[in-house]
The first five atom37 places (N, CA, C, CB, O) and aatype in JSON, in Angstrom:
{
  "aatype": [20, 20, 20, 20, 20, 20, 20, 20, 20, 20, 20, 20, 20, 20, 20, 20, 20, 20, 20, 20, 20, 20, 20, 20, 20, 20, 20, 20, 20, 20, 20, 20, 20, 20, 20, 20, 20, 20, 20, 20, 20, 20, 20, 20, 20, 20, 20, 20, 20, 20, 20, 20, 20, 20, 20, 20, 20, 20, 20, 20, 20, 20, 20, 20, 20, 20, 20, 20, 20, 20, 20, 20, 20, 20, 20, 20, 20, 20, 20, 20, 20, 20, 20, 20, 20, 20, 20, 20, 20, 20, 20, 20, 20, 20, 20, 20, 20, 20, 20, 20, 20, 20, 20],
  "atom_mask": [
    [1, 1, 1, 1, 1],
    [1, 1, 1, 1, 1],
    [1, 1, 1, 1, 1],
    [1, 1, 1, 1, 1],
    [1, 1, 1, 1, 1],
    [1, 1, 1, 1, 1],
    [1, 1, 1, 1, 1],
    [1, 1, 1, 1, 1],
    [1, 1, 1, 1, 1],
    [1, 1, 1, 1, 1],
    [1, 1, 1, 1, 1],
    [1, 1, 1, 1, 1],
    [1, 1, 1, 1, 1],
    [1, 1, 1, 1, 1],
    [1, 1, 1, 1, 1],
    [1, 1, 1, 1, 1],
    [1, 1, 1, 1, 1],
    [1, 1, 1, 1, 1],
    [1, 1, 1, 1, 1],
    [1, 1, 1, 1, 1],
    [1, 1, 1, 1, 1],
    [1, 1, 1, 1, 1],
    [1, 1, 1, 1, 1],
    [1, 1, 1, 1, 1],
    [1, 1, 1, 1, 1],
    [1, 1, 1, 1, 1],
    [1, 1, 1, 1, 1],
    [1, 1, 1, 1, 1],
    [1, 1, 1, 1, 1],
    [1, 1, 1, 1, 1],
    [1, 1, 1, 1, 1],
    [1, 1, 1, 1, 1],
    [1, 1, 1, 1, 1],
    [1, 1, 1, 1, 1],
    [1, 1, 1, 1, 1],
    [1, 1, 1, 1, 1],
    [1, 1, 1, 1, 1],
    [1, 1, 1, 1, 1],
    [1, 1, 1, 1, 1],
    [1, 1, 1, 1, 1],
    [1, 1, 1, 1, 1],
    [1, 1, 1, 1, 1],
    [1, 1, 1, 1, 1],
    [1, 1, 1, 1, 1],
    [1, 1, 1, 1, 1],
    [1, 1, 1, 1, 1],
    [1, 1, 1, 1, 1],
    [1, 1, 1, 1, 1],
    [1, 1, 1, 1, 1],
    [1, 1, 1, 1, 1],
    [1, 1, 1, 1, 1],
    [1, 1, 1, 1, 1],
    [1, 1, 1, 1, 1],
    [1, 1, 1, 1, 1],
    [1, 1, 1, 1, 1],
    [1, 1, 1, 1, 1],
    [1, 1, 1, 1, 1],
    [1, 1, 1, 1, 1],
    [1, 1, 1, 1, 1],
    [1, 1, 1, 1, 1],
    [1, 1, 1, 1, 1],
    [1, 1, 1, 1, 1],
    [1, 1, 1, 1, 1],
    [1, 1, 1, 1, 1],
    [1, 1, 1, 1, 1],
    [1, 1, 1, 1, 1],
    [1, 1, 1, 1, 1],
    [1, 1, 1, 1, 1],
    [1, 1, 1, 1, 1],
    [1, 1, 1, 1, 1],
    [1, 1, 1, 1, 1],
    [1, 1, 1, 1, 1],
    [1, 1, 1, 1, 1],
    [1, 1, 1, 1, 1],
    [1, 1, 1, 1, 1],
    [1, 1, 1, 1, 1],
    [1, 1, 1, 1, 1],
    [1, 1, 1, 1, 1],
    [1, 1, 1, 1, 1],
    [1, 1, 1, 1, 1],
    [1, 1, 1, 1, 1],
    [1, 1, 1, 1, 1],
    [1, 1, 1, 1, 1],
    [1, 1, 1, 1, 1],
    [1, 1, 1, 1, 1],
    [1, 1, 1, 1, 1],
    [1, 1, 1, 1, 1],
    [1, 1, 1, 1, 1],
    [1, 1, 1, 1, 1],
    [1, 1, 1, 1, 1],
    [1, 1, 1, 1, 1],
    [1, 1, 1, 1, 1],
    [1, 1, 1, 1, 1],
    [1, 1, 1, 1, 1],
    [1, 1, 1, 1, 1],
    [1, 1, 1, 1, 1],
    [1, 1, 1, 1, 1],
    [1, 1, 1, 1, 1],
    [1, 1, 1, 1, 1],
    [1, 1, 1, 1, 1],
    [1, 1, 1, 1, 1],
    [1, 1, 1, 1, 1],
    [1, 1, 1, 1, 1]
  ],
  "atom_positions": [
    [[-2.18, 23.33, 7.72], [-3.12, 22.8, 8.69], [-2.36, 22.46, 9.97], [-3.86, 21.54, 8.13], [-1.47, 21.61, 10.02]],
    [[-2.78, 23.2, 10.99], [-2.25, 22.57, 12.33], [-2.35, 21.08, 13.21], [-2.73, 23.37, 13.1], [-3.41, 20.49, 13.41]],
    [[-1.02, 20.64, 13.66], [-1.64, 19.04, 13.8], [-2.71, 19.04, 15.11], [-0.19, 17.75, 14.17], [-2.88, 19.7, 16.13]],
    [[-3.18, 18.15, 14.6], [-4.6, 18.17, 15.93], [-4.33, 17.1, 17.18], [-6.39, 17.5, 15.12], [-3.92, 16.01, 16.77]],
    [[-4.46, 17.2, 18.51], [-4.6, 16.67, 19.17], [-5.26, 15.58, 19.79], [-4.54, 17.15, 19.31], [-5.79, 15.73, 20.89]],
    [[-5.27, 14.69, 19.28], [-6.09, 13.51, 19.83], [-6.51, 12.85, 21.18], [-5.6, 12.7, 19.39], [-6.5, 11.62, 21.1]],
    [[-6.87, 13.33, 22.37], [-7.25, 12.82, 23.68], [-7.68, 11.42, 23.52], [-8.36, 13.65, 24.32], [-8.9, 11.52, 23.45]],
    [[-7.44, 10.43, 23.44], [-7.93, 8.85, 23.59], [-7.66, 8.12, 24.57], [-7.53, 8.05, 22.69], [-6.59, 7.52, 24.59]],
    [[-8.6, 8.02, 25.64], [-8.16, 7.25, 27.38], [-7.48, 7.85, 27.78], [-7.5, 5.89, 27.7], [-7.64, 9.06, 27.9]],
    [[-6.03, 6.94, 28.27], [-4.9, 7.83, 29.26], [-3.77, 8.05, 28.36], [-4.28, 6.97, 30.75], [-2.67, 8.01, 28.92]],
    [[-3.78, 8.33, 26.8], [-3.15, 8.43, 26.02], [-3.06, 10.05, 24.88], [-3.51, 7.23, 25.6], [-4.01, 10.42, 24.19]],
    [[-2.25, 10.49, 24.92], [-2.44, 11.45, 23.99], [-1.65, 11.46, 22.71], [-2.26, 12.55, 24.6], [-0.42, 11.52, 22.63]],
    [[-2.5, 11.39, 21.73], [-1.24, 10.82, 20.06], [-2.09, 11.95, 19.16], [-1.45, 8.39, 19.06], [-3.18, 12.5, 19.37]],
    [[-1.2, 12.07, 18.12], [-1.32, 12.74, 16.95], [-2.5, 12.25, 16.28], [-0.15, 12.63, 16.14], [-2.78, 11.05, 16.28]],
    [[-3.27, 13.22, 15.65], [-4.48, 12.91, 14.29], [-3.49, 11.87, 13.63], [-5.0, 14.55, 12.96], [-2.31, 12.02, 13.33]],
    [[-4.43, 10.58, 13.45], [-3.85, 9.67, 12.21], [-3.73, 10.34, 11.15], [-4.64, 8.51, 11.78], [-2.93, 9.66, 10.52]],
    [[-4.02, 11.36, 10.41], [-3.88, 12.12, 9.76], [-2.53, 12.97, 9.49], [-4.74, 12.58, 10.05], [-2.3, 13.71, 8.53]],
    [[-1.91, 12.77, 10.29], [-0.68, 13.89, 10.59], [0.4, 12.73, 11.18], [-1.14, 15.39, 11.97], [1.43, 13.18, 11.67]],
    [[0.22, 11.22, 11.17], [1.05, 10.58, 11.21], [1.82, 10.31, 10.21], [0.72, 9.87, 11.62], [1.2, 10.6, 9.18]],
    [[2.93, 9.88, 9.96], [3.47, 9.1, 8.56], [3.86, 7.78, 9.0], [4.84, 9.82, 7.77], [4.99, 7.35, 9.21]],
    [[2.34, 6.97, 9.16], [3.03, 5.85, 8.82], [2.96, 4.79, 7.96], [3.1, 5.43, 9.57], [2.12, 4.76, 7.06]],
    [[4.05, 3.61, 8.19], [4.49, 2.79, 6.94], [3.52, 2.22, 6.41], [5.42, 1.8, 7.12], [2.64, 2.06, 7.25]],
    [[3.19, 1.74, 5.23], [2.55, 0.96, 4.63], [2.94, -0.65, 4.8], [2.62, 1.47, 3.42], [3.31, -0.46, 5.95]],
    [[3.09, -1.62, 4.67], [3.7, -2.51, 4.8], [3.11, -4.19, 4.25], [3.95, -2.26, 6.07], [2.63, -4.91, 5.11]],
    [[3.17, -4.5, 3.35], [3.17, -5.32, 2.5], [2.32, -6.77, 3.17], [4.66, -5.42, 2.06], [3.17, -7.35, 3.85]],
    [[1.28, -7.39, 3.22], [0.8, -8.36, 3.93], [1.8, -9.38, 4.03], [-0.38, -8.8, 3.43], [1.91, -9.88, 5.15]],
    [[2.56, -9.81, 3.1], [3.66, -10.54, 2.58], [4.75, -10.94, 3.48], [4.2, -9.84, 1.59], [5.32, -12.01, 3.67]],
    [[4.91, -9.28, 4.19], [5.97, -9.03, 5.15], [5.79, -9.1, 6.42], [6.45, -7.96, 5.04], [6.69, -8.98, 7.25]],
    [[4.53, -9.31, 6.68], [4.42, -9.41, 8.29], [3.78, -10.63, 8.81], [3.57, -8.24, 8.88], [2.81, -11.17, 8.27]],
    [[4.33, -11.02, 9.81], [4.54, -12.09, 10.6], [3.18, -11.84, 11.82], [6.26, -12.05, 11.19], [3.03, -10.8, 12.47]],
    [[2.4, -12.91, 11.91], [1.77, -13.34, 13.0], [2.2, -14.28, 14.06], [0.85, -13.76, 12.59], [2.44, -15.4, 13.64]],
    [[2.41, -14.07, 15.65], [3.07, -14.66, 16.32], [1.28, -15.92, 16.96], [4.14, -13.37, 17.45], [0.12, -15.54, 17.13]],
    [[1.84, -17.23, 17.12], [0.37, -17.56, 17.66], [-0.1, -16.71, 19.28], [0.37, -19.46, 17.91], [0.47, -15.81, 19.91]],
    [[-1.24, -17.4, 19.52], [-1.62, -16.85, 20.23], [-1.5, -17.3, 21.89], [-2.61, -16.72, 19.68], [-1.63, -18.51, 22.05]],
    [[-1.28, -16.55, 23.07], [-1.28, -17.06, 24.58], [-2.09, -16.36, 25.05], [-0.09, -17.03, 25.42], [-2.55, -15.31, 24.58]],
    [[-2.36, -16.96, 26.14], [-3.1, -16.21, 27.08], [-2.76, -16.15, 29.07], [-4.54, -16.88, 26.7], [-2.03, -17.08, 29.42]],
    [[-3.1, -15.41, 29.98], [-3.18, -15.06, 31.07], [-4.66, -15.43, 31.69], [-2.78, -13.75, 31.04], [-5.49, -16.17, 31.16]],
    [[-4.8, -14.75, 32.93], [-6.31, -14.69, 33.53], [-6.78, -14.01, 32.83], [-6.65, -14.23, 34.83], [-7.91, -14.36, 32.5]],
    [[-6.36, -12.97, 32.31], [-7.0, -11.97, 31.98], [-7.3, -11.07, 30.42], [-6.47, -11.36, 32.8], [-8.19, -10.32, 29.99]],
    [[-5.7, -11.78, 29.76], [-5.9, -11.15, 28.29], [-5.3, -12.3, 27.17], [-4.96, -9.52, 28.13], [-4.47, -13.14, 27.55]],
    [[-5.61, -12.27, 26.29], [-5.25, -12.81, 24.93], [-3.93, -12.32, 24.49], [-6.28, -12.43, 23.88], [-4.07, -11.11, 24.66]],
    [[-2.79, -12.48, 24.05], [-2.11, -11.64, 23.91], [-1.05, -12.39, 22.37], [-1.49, -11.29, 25.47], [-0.83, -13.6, 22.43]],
    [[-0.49, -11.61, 21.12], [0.0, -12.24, 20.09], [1.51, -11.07, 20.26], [-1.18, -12.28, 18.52], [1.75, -10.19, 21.08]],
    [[2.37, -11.65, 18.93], [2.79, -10.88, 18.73], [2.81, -10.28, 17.05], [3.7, -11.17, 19.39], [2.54, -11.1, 16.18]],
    [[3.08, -9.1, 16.71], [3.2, -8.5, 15.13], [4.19, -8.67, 14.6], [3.07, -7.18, 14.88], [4.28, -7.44, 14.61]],
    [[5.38, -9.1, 13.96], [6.85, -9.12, 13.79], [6.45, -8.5, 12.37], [7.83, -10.73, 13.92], [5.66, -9.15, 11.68]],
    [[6.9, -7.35, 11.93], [6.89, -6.51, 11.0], [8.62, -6.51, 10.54], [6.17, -5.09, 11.58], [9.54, -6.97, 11.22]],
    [[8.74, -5.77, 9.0], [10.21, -5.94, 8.77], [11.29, -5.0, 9.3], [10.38, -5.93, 7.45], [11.34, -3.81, 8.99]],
    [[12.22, -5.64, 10.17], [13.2, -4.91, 10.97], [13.23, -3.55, 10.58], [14.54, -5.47, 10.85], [12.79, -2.6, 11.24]],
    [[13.96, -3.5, 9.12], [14.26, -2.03, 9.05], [13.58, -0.5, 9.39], [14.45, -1.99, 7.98], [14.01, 0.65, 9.33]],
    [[11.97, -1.24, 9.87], [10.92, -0.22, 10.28], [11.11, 0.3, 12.09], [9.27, -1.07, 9.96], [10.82, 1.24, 12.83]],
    [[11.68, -0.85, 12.1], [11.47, -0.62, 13.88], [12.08, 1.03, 14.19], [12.7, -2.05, 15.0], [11.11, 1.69, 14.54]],
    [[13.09, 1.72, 14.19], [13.63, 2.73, 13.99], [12.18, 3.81, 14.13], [14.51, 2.6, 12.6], [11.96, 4.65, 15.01]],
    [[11.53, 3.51, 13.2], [10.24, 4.24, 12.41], [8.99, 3.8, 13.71], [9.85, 3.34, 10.41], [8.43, 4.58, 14.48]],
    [[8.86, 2.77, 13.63], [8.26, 1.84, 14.76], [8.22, 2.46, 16.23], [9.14, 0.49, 14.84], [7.32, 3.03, 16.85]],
    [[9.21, 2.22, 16.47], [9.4, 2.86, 18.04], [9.48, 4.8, 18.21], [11.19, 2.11, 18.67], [9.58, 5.39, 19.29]],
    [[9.4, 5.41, 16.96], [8.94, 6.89, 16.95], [7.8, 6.76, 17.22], [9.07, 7.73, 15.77], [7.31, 7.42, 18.13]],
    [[6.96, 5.73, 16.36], [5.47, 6.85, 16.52], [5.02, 6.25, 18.04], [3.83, 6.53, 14.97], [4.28, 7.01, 18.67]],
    [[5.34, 5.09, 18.64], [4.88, 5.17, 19.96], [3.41, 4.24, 19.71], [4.71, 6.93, 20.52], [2.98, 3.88, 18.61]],
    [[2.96, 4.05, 20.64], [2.02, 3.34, 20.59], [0.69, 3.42, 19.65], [1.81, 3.38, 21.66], [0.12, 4.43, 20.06]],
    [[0.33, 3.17, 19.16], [-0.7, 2.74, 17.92], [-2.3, 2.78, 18.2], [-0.39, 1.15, 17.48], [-2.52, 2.04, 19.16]],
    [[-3.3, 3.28, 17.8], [-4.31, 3.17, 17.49], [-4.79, 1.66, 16.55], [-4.41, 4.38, 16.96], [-4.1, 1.07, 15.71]],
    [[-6.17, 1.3, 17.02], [-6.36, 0.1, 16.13], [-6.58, 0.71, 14.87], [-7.53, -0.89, 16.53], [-6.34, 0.04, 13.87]],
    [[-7.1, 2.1, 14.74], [-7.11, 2.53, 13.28], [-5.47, 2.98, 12.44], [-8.17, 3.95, 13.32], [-5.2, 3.03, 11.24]],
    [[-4.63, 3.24, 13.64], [-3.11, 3.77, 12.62], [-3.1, 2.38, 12.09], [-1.26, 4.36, 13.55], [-3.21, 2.13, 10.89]],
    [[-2.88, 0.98, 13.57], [-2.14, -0.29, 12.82], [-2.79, -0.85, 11.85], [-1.83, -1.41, 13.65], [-2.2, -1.64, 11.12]],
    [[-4.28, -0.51, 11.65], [-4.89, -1.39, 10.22], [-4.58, -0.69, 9.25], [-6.48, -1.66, 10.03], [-4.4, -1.21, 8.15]],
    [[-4.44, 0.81, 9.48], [-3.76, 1.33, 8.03], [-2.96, 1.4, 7.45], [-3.68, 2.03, 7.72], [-2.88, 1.77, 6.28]],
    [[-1.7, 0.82, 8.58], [-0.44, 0.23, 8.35], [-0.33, -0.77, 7.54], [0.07, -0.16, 9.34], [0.66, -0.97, 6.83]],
    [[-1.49, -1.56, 7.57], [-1.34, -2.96, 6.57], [-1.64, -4.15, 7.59], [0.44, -3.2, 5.79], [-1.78, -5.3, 7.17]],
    [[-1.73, -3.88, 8.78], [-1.71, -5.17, 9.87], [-3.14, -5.7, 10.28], [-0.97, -4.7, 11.35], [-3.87, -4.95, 10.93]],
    [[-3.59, -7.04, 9.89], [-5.13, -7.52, 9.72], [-5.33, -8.55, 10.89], [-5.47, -8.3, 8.14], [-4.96, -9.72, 10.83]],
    [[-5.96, -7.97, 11.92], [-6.14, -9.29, 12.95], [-7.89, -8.27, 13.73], [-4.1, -9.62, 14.58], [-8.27, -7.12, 13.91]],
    [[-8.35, -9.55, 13.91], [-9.71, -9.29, 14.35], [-9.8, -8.12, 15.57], [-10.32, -10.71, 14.86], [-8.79, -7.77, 16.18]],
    [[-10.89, -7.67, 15.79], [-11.5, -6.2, 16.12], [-11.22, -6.56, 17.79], [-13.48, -5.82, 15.51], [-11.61, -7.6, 18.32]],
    [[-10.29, -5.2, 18.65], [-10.52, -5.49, 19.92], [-9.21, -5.77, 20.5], [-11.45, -6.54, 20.08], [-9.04, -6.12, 21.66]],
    [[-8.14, -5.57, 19.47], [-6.77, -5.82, 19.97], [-5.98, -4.44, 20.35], [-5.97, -6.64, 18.83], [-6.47, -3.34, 20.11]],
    [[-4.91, -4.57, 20.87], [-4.47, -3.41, 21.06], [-3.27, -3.21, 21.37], [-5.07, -2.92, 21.76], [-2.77, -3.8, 22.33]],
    [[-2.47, -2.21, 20.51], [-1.28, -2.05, 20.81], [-0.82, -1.3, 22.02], [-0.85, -1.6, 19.84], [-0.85, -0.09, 22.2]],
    [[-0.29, -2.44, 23.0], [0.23, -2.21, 24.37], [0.89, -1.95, 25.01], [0.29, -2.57, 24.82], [0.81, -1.83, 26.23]],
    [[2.33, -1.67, 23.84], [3.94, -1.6, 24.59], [4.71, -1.72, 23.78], [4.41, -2.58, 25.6], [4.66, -2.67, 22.99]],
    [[5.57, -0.87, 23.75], [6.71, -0.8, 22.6], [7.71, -2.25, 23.42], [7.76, 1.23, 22.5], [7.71, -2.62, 24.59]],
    [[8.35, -2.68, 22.38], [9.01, -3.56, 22.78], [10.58, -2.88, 21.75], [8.17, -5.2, 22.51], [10.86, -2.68, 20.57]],
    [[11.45, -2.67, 23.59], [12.87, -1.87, 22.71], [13.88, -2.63, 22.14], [13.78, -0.96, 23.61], [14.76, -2.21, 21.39]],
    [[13.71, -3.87, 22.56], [15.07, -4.22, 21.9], [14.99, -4.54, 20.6], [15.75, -5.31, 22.51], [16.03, -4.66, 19.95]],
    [[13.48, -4.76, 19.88], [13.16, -4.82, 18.62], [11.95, -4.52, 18.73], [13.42, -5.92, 17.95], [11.04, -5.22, 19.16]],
    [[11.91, -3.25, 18.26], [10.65, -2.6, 18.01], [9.93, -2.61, 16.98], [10.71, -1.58, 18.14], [8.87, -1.99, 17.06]],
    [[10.19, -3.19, 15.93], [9.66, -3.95, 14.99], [8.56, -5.01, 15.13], [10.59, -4.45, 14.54], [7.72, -5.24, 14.25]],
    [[8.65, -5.64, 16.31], [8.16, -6.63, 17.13], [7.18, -5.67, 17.75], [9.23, -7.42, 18.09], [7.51, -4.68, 18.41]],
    [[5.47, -6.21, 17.37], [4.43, -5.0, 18.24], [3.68, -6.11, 18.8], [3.28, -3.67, 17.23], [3.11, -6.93, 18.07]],
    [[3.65, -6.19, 20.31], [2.88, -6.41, 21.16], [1.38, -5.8, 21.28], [3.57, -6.18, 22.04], [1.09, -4.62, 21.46]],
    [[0.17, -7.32, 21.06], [-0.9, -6.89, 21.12], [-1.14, -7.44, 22.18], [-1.66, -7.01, 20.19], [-0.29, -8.08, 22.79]],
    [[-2.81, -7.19, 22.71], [-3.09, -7.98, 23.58], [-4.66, -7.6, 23.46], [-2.26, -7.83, 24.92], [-5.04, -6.75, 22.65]],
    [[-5.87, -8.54, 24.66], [-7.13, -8.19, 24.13], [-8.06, -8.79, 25.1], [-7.36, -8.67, 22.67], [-8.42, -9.91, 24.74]],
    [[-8.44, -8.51, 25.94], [-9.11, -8.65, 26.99], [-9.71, -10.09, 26.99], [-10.05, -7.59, 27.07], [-9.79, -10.51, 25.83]],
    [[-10.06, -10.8, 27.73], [-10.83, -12.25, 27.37], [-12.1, -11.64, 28.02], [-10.17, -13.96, 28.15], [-12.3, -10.61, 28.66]],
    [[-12.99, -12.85, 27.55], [-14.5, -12.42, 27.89], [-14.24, -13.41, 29.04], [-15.98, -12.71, 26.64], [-13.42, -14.33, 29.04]],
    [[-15.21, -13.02, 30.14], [-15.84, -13.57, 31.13], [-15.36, -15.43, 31.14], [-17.52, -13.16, 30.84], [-14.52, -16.0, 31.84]],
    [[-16.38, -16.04, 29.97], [-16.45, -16.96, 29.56], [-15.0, -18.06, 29.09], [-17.25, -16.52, 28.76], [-14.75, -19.27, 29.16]],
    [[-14.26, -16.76, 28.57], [-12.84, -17.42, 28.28], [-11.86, -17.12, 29.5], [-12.14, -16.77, 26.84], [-11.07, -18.03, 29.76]],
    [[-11.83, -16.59, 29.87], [-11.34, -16.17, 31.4], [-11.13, -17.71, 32.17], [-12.73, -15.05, 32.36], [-10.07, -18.22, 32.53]],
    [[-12.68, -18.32, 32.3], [-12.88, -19.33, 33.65], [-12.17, -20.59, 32.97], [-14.77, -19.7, 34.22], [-11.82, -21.49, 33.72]],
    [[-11.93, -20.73, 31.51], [-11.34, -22.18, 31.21], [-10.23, -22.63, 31.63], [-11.18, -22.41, 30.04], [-9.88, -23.77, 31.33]]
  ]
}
């Protein structure tokens, strides 16, 4: 089967299908709390080091690759930026509404 091309926004990634990625144990991954800007919500993922290697190949993430990865945080987040010096470490972030914006 040939890998398929995925067009998504200003991004172009592989069929989740034709990715290999990690599985990763709920156990093992770290939730950073949460901050915010004017404009977005933003956490961090701290997953186990030895992945980062693996991590920083596949490049930025779909909300469907990272939930199939094993990583559980509410609908609307998004993986935004490899972070190199530990890429293990995945930067989300998530727009605020209107409402959370003005507080």
């Amino acid at each position: 089967m040939p890998t398929e091309i995925v067009k998504t926004s200003s991004k172009t990634t592989l069929d989740i299908r034709e990715r290999n990625l990690p599985r990763v144990s709920i156990n093992d991954i770290y939730y950073s709390d949460k901050y915010t800007d004017n404009n977005y919500e933003y956490r961090h993922v701290i997953c186990p080091s030895h992945l980062g290697k693996k991590l920083k190949s596949l490049g930025l993430m779909t909300e469907s690759e990272w939930r199939r990865m094993g990583i559980q945080q509410s609908v609307g987040w998004e993986h935004y930026m490899i972070h190199n010096p530990e890429p293990h470490i995945l930067p989300f972030r998530r727009k605020l509404t209107s409402a959370e914006a003005t507080k």
